[in-house]
DRENKERO-970122 format. One record per residue (C-alpha): residue number from 1; residue in three letters; x, y, z. Coordinates in pm, whole numbers, padded with zeros to 5 digits. Layout:
i	aa	x	y	z
NUM	ALA	X	Y	Z
...
This chain:
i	aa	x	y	z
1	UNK	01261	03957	01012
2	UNK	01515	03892	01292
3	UNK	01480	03902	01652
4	UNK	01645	04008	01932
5	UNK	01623	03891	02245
6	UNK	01760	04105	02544
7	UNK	01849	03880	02855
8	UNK	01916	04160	03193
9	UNK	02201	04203	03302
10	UNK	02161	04018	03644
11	UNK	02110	03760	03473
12	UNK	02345	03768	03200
13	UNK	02628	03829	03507
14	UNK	02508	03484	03624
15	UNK	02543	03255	03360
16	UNK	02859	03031	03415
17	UNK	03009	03008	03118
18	UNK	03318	03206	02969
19	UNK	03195	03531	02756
20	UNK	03300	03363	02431
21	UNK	03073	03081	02455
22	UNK	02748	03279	02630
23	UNK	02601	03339	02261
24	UNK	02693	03022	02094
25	UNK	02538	02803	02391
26	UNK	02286	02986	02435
27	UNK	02163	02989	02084
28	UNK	02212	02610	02097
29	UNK	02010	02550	02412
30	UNK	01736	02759	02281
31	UNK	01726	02589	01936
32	UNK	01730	02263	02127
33	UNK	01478	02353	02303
34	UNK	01234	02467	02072
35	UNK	01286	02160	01864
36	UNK	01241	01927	02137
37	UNK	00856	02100	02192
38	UNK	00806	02100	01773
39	UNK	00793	02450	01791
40	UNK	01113	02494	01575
41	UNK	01158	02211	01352
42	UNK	01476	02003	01319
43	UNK	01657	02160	01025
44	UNK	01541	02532	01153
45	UNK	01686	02436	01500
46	UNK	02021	02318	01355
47	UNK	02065	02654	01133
48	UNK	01893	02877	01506
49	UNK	02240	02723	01684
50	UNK	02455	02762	01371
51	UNK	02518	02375	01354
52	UNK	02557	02135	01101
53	UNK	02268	01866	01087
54	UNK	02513	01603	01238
55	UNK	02621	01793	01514
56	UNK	02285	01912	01610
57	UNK	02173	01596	01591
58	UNK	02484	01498	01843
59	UNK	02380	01776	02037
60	UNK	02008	01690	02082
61	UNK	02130	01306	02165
62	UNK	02360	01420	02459
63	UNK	02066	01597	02616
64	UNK	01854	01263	02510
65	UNK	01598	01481	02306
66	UNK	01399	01283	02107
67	UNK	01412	01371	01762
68	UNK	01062	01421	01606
69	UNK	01034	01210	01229
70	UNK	00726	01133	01133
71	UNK	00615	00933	00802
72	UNK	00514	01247	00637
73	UNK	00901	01355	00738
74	UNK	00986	01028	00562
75	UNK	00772	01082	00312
76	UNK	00931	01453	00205
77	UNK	01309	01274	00254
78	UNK	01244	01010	-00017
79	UNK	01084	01264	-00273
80	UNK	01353	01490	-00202
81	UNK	01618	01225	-00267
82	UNK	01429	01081	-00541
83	UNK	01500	01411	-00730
84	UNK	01102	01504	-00773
């Protein structure tokens, strides 16, 4: 399933940034966005604004967006890394 969001025109003329970057930032501000409420979680957000893990993570800091890891998130790393 994908989704597509339509944003009017009006407001599409609006938005001051260059036309190359509307999609790109916009896709970044939303994935930050939804992350920073737990709606979208932290990987998912990073893949939403087609960013690395690291540069998301950059991303989120320069907006100081908390990032949200719990124990159970610990929990899932260290199986993960422990191969099981």
């Amino acid at each position: 399933m994908a989704i597509r969001l339509v944003i009017p025109e009006a407001v599409a003329g609006s938005i001051r940034l260059p036309l190359p970057e509307v999609e790109k930032r916009l896709l970044a501000e939303l994935s930050a966005a939804l992350n920073a409420q737990e709606i979208l979680s932290f990987g998912k957000a990073a893949e939403l604004a087609n960013l690395s893990r690291y540069a998301f993570a950059d991303f989120i800091g320069e907006r100081n967006i908390p990032r949200h890891y719990s124990e159970e998130n610990l929990a899932q790393d260290l199986h993960y890394a422990g191969g099981q």
